[in-house]
PDB file of N, CA, C and O in Angstrom:
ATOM      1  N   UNK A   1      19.851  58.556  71.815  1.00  0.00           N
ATOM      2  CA  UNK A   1      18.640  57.856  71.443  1.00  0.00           C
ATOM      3  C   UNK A   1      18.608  57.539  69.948  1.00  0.00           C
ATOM      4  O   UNK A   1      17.929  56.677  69.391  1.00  0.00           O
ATOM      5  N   UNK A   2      19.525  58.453  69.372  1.00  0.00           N
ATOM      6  CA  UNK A   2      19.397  58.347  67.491  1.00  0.00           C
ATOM      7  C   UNK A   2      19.923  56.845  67.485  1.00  0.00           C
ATOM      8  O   UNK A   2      19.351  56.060  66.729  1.00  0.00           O
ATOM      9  N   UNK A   3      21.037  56.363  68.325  1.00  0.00           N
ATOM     10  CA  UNK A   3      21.882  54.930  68.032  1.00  0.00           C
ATOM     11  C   UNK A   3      20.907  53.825  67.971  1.00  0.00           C
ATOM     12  O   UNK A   3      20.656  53.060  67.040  1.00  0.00           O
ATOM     13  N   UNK A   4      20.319  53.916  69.373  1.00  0.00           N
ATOM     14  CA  UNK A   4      19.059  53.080  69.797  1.00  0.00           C
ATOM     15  C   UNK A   4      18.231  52.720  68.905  1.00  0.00           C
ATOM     16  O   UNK A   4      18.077  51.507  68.764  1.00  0.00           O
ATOM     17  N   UNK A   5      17.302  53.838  67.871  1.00  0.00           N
ATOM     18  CA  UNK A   5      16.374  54.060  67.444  1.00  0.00           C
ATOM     19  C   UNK A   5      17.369  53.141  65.806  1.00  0.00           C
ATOM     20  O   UNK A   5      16.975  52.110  65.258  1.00  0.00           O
ATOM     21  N   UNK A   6      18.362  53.774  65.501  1.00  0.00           N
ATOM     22  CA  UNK A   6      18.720  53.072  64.534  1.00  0.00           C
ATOM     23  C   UNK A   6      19.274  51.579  64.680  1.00  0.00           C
ATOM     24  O   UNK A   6      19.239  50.906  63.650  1.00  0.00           O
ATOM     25  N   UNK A   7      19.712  51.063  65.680  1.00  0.00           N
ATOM     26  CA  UNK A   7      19.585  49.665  66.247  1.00  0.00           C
ATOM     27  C   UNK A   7      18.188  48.932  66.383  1.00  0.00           C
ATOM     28  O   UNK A   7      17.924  47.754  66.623  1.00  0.00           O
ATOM     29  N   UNK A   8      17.658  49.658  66.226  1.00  0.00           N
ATOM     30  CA  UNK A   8      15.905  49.336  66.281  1.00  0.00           C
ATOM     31  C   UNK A   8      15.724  48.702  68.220  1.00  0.00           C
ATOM     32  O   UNK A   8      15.095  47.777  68.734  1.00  0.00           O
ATOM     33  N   UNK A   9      16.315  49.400  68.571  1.00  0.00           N
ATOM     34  CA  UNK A   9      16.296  49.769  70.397  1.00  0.00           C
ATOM     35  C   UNK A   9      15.392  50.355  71.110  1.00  0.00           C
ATOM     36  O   UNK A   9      15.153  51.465  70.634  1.00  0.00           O
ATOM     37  N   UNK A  10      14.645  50.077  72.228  1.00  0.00           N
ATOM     38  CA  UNK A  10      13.963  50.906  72.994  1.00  0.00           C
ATOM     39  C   UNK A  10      14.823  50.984  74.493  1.00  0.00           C
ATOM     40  O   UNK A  10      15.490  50.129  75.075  1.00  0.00           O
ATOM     41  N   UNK A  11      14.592  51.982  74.735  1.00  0.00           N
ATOM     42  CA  UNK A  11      15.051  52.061  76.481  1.00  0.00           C
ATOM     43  C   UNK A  11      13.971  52.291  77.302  1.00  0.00           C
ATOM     44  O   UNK A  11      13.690  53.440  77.643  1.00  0.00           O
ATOM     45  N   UNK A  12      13.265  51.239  77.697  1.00  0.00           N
ATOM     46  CA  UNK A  12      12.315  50.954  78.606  1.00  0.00           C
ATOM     47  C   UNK A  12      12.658  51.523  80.226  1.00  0.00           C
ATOM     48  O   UNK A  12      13.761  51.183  80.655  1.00  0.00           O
ATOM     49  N   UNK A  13      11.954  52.202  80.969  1.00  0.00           N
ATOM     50  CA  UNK A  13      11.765  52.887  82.527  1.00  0.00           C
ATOM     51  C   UNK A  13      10.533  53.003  82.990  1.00  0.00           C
ATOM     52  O   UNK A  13       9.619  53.812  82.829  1.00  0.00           O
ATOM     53  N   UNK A  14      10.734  51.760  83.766  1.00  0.00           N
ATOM     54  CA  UNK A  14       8.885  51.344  84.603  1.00  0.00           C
ATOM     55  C   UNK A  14       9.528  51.381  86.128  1.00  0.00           C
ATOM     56  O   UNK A  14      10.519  51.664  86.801  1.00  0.00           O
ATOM     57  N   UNK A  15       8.257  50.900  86.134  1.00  0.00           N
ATOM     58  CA  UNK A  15       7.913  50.889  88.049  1.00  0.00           C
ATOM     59  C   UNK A  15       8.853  51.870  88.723  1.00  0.00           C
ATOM     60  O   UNK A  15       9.755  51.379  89.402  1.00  0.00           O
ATOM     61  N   UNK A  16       8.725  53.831  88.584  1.00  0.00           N
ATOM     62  CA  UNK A  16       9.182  54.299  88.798  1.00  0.00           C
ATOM     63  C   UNK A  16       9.220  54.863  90.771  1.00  0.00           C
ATOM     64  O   UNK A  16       8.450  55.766  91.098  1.00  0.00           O
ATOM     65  N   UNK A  17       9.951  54.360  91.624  1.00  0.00           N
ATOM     66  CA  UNK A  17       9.257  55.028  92.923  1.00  0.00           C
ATOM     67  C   UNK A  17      10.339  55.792  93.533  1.00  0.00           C
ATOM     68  O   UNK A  17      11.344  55.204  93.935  1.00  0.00           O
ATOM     69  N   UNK A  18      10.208  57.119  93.638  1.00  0.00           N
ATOM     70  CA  UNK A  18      10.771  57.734  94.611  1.00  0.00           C
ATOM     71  C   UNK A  18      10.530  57.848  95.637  1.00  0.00           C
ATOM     72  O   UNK A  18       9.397  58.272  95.866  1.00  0.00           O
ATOM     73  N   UNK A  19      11.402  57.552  96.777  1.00  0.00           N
ATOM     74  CA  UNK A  19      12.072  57.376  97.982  1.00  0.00           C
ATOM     75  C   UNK A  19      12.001  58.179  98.780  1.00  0.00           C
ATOM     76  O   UNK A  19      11.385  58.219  99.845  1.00  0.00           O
ATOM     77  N   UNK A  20      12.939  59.181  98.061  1.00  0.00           N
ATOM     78  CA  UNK A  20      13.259  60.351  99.406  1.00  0.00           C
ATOM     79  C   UNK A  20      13.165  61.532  98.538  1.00  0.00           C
ATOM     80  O   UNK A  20      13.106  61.284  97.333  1.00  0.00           O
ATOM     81  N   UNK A  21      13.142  62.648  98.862  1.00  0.00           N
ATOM     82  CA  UNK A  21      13.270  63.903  98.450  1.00  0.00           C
ATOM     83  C   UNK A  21      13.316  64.668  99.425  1.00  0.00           C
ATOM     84  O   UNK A  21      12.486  64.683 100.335  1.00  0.00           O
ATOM     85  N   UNK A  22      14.751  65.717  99.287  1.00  0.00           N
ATOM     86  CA  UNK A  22      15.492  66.425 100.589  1.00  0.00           C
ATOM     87  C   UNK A  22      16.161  67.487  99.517  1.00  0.00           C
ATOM     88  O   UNK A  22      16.548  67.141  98.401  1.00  0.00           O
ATOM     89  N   UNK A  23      16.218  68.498  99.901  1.00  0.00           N
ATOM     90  CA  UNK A  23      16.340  69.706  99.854  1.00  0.00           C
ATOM     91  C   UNK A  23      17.595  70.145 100.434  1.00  0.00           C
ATOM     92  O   UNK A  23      17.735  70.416 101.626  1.00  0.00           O
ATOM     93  N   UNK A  24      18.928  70.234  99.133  1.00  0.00           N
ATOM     94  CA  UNK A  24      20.104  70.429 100.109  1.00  0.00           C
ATOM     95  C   UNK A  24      20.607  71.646  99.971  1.00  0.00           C
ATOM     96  O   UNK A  24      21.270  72.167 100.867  1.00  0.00           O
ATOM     97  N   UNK A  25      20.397  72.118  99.054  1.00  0.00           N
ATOM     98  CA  UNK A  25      20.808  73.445  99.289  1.00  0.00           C
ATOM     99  C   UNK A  25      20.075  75.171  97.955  1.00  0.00           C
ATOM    100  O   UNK A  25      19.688  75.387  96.806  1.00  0.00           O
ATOM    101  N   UNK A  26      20.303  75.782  99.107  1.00  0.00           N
ATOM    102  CA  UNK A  26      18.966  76.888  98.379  1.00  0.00           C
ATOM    103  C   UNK A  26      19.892  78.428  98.712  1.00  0.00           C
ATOM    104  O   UNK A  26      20.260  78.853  99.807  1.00  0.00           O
ATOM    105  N   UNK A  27      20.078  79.007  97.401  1.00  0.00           N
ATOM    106  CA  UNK A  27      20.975  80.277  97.379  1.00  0.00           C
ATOM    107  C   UNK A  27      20.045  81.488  96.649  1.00  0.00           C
ATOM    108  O   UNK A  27      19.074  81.287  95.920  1.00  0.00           O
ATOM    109  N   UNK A  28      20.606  82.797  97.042  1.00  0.00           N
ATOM    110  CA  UNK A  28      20.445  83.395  95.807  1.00  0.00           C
ATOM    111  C   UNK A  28      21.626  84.531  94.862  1.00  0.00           C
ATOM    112  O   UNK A  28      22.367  85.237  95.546  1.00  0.00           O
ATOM    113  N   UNK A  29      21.698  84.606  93.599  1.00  0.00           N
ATOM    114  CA  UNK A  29      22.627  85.274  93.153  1.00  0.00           C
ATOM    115  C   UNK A  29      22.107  86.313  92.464  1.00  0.00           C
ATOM    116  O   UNK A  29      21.028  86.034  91.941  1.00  0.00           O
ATOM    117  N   UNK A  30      22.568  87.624  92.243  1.00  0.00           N
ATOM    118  CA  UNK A  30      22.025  88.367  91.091  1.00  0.00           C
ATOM    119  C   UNK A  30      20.552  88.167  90.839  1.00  0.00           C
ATOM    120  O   UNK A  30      20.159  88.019  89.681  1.00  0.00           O
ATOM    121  N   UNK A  31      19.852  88.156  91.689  1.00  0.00           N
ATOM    122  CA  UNK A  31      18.277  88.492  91.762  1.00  0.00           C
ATOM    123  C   UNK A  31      17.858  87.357  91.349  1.00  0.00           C
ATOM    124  O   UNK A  31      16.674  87.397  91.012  1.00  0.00           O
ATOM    125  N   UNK A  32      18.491  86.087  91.209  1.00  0.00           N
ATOM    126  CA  UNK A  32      18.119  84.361  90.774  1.00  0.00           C
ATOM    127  C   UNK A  32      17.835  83.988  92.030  1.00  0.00           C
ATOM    128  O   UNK A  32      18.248  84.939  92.693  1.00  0.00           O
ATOM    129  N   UNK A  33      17.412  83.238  92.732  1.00  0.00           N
ATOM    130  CA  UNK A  33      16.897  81.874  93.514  1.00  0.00           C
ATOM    131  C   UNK A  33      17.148  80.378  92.866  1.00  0.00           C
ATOM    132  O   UNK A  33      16.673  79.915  91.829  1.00  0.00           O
ATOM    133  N   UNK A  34      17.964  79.832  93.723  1.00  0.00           N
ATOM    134  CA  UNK A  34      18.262  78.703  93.080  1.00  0.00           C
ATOM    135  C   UNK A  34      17.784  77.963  94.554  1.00  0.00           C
ATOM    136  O   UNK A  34      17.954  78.309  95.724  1.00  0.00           O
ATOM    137  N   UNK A  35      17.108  76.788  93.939  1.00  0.00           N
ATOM    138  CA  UNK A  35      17.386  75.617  94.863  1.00  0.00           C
ATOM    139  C   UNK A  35      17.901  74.478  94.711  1.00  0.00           C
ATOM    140  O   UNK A  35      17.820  74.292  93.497  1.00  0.00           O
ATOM    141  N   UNK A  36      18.386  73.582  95.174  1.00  0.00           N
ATOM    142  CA  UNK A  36      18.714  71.936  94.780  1.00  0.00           C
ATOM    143  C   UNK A  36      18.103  70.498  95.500  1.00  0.00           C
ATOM    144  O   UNK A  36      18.636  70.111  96.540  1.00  0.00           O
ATOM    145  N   UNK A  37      17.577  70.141  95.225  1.00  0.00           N
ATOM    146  CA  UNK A  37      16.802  68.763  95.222  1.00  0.00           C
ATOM    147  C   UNK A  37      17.380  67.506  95.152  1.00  0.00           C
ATOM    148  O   UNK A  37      17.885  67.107  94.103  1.00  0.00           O
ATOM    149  N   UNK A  38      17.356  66.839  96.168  1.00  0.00           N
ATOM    150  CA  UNK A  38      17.991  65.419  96.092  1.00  0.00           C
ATOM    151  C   UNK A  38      17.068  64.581  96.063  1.00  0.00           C
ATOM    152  O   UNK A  38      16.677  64.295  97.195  1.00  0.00           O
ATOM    153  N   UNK A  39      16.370  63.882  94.962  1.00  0.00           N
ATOM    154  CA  UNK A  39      16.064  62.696  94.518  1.00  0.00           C
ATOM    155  C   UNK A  39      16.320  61.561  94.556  1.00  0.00           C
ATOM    156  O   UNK A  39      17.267  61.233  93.842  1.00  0.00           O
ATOM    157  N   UNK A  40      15.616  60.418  95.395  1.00  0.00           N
ATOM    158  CA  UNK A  40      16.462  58.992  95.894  1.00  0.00           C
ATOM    159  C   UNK A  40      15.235  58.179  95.044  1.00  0.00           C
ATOM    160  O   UNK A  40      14.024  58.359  95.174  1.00  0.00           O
ATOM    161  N   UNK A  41      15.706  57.530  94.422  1.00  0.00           N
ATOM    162  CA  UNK A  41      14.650  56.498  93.652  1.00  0.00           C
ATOM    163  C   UNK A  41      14.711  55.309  93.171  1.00  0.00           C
ATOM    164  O   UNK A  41      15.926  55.153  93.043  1.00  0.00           O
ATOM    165  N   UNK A  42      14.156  54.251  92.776  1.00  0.00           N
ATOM    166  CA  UNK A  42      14.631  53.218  92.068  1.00  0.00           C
ATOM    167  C   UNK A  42      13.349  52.911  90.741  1.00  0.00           C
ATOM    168  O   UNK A  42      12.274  53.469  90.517  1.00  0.00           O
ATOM    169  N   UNK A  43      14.099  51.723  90.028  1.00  0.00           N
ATOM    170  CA  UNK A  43      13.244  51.931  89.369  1.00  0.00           C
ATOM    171  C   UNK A  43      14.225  50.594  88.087  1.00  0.00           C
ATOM    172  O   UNK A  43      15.370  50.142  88.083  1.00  0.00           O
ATOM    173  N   UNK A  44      12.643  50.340  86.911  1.00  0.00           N
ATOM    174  CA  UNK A  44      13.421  49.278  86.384  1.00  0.00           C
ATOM    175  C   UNK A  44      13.906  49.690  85.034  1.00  0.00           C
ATOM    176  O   UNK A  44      13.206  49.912  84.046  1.00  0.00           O
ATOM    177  N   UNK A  45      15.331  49.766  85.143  1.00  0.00           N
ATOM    178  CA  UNK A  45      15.912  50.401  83.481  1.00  0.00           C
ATOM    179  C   UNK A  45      16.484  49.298  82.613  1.00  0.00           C
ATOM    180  O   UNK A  45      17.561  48.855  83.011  1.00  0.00           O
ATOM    181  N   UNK A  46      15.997  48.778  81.534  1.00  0.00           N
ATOM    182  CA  UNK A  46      16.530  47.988  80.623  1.00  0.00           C
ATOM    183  C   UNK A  46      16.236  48.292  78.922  1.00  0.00           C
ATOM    184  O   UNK A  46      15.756  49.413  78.750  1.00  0.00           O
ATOM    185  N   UNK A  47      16.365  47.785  78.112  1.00  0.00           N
ATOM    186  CA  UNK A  47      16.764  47.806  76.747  1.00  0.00           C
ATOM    187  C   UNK A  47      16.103  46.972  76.112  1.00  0.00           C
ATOM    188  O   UNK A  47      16.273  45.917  76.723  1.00  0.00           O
ATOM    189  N   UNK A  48      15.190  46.719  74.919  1.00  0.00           N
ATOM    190  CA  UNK A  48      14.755  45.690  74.575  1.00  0.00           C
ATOM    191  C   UNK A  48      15.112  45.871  73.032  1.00  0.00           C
ATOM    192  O   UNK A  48      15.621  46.906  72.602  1.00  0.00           O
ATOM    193  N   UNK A  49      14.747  44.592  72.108  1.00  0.00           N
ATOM    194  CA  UNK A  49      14.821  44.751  70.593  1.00  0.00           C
ATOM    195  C   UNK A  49      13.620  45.025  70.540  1.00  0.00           C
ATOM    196  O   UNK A  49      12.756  44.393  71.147  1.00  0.00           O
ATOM    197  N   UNK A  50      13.358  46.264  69.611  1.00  0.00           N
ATOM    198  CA  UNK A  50      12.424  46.017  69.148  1.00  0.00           C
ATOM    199  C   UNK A  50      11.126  45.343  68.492  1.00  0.00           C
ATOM    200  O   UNK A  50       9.922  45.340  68.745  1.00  0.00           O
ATOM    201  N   UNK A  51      11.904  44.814  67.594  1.00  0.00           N
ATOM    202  CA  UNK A  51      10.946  43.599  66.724  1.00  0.00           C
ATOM    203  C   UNK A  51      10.807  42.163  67.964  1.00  0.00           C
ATOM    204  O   UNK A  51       9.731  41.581  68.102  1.00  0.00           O
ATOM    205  N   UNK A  52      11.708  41.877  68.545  1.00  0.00           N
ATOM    206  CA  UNK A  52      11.511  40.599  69.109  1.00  0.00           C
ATOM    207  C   UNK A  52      11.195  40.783  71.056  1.00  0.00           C
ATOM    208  O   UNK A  52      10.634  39.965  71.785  1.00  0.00           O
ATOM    209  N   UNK A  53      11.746  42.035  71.408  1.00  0.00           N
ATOM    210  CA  UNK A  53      10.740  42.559  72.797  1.00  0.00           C
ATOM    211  C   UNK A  53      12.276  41.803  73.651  1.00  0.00           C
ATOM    212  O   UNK A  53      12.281  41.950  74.873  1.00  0.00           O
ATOM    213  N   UNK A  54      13.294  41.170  73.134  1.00  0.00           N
ATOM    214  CA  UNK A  54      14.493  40.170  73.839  1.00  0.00           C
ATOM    215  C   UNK A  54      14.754  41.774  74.842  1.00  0.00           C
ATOM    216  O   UNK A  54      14.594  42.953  74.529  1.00  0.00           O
ATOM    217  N   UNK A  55      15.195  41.136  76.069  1.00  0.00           N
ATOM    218  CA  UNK A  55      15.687  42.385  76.829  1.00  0.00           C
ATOM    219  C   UNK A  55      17.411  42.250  76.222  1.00  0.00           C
ATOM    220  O   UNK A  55      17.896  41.120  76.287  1.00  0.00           O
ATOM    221  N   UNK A  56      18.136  43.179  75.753  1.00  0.00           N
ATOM    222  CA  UNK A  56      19.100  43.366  75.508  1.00  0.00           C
ATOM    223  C   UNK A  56      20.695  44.307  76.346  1.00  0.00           C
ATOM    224  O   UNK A  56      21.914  44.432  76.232  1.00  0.00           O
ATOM    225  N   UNK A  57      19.576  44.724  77.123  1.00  0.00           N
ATOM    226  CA  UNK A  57      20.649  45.604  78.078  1.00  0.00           C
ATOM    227  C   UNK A  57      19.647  45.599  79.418  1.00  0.00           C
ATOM    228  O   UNK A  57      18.422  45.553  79.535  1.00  0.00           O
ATOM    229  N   UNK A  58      20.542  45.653  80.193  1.00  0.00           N
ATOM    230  CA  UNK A  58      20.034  46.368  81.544  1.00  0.00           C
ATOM    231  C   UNK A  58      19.166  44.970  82.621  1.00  0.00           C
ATOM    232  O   UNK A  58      20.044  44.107  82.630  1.00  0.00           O
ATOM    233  N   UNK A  59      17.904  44.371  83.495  1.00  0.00           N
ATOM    234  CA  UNK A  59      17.297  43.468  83.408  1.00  0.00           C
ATOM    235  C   UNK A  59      15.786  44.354  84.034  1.00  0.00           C
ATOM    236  O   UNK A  59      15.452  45.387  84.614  1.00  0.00           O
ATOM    237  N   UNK A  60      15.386  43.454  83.602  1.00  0.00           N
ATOM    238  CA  UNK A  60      13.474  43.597  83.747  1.00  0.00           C
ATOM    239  C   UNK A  60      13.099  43.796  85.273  1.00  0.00           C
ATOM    240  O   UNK A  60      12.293  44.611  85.720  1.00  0.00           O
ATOM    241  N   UNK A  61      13.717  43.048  85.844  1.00  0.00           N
ATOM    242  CA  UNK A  61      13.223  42.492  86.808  1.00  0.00           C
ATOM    243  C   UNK A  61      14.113  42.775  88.047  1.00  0.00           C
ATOM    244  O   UNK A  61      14.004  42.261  89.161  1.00  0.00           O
ATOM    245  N   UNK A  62      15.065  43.746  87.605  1.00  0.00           N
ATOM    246  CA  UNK A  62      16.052  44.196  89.351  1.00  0.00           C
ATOM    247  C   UNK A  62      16.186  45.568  89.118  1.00  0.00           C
ATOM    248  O   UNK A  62      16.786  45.965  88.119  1.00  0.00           O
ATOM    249  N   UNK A  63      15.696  46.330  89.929  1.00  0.00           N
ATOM    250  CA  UNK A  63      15.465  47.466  90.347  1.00  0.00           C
ATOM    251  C   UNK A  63      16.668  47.825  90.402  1.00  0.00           C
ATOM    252  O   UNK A  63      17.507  46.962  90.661  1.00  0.00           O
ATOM    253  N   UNK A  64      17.100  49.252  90.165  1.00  0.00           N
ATOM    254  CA  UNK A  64      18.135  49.755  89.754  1.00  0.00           C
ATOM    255  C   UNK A  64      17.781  51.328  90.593  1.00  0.00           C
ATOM    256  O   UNK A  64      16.817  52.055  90.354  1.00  0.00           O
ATOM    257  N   UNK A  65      18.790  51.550  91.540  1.00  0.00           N
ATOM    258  CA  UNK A  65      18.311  52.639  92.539  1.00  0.00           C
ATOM    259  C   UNK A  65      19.752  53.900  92.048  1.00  0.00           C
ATOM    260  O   UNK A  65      20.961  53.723  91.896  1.00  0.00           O
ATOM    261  N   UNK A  66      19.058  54.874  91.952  1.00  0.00           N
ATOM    262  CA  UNK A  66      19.579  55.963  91.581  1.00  0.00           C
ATOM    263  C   UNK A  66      19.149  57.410  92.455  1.00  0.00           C
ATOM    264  O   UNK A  66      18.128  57.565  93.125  1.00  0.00           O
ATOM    265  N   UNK A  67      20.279  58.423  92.223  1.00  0.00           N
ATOM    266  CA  UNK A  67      20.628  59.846  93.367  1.00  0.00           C
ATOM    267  C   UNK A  67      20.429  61.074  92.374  1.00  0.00           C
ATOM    268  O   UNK A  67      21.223  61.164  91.437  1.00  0.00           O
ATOM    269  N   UNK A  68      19.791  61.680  92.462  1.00  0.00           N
ATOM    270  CA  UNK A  68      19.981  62.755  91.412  1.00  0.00           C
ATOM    271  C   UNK A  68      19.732  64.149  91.957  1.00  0.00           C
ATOM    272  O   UNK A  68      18.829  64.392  92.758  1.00  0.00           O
ATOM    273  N   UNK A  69      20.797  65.282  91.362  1.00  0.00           N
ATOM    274  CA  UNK A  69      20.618  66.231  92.348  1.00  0.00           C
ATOM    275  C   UNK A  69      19.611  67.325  91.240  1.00  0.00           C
ATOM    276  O   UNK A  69      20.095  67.484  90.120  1.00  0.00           O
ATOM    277  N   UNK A  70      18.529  67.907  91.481  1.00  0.00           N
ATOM    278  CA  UNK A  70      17.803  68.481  90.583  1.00  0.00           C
ATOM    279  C   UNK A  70      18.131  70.299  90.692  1.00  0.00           C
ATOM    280  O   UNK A  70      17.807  70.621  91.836  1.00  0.00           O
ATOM    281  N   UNK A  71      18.467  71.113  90.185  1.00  0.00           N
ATOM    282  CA  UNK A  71      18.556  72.402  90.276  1.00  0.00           C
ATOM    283  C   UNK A  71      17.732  72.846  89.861  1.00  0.00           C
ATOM    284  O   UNK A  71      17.519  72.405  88.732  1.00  0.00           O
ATOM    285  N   UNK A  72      16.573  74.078  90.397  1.00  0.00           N
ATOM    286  CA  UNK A  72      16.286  74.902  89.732  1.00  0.00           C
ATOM    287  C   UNK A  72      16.249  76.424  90.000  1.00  0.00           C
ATOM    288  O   UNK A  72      16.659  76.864  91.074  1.00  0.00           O
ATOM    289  N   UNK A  73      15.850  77.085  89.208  1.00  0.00           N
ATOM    290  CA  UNK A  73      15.981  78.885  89.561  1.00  0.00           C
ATOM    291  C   UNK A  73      14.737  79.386  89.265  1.00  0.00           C
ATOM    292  O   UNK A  73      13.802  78.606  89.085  1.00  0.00           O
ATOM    293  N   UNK A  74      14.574  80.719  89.179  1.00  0.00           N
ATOM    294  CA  UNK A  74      13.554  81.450  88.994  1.00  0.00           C
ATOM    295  C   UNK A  74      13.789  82.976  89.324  1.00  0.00           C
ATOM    296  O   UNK A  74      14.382  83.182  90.383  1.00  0.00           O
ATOM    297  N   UNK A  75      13.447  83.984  88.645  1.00  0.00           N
ATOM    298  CA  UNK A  75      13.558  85.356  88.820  1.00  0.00           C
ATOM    299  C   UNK A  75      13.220  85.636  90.351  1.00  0.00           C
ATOM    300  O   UNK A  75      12.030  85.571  90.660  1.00  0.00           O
ATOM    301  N   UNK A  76      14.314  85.995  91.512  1.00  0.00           N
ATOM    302  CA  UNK A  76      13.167  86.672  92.634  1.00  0.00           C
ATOM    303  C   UNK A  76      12.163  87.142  92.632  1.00  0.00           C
ATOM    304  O   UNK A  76      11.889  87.979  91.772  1.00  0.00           O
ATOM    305  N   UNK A  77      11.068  86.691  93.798  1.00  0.00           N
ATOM    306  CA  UNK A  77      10.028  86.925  93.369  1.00  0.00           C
ATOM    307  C   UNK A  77       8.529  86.760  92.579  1.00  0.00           C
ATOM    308  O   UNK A  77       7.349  87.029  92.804  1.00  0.00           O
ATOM    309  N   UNK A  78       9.536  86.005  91.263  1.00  0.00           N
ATOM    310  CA  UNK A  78       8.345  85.247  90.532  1.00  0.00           C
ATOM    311  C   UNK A  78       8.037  84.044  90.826  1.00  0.00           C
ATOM    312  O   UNK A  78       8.905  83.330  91.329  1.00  0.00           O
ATOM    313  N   UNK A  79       6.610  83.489  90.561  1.00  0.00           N
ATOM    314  CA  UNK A  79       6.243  82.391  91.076  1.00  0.00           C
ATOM    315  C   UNK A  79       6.945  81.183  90.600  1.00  0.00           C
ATOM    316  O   UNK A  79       7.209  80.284  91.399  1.00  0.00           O
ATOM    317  N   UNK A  80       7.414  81.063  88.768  1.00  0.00           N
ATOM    318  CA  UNK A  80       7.336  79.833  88.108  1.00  0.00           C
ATOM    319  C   UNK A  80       8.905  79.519  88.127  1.00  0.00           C
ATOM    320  O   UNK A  80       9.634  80.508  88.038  1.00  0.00           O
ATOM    321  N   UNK A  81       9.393  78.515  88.210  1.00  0.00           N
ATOM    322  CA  UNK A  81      10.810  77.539  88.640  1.00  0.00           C
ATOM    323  C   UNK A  81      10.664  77.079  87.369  1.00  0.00           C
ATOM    324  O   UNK A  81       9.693  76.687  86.721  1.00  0.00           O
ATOM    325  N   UNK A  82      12.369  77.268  87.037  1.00  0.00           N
ATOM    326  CA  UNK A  82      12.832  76.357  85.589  1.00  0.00           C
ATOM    327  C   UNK A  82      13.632  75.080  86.168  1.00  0.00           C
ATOM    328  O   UNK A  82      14.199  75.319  87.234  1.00  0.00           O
ATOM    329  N   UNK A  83      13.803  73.620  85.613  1.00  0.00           N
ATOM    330  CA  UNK A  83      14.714  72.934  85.634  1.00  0.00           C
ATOM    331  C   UNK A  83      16.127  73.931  84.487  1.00  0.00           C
ATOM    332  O   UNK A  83      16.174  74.293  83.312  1.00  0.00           O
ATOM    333  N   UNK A  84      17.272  74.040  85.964  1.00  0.00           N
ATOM    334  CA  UNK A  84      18.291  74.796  85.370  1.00  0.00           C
ATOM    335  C   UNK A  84      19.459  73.522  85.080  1.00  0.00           C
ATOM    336  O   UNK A  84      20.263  73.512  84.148  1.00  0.00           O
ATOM    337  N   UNK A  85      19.324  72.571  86.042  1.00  0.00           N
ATOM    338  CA  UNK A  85      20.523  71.228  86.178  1.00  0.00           C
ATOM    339  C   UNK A  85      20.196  70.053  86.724  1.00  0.00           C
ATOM    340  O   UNK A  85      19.793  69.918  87.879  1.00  0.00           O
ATOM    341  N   UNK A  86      20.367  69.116  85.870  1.00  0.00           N
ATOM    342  CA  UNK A  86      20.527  67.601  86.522  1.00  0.00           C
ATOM    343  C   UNK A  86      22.001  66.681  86.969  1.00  0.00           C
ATOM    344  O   UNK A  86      22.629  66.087  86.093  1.00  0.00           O
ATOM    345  N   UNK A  87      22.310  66.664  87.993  1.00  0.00           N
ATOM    346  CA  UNK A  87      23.825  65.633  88.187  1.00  0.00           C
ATOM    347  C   UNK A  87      23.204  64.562  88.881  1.00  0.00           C
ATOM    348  O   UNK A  87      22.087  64.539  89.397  1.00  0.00           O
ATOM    349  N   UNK A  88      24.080  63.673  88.826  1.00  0.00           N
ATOM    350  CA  UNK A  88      24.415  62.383  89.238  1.00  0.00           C
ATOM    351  C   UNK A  88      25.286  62.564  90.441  1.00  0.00           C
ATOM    352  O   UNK A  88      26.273  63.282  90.602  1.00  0.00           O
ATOM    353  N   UNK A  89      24.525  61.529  91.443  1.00  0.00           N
ATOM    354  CA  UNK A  89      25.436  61.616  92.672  1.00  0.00           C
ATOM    355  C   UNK A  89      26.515  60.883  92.082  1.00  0.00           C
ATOM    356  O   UNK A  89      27.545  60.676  92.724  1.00  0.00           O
TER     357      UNK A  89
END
């Protein structure tokens, strides 16, 4: 984001809608609980100049659909879940 910001760049992410959400896999290790989350979504990712708003990367206007697998853990037992990992399908 430092490049962006010194390009005088924004990275614009609208009309966010998720799809699906499925639950693929749920372990536990050493008194952790982990689960993993599959995220199906689309959504519009592009780039603009700053000063002049020109889209420069990416487009405005075509939805761009993305997979993401979300991890998280938590002490057995306790109520509150950390984001531990994000991948890319």
């Amino acid at each position: 984001f430092a490049q962006m910001k010194q390009k005088g760049q924004i990275n614009k992410l609208e009309n966010i809608a998720v799809r699906k959400v499925e639950i693929t896999e749920a372990w536990q290790e050493q008194g952790t609980d982990y689960v993993t989350v599959l995220f199906t979504a689309n959504l519009l990712d592009y780039t603009v100049d700053d000063k002049t708003g020109q889209v420069v990367a990416g487009d405005r206007r075509a939805p761009v659909k993305f997979e993401e697998f979300w991890t998280f853990c938590r002490l057995s037992g306790h109520p509150q879940w950390a984001l531990a990992a994000i991948n890319q399908k």
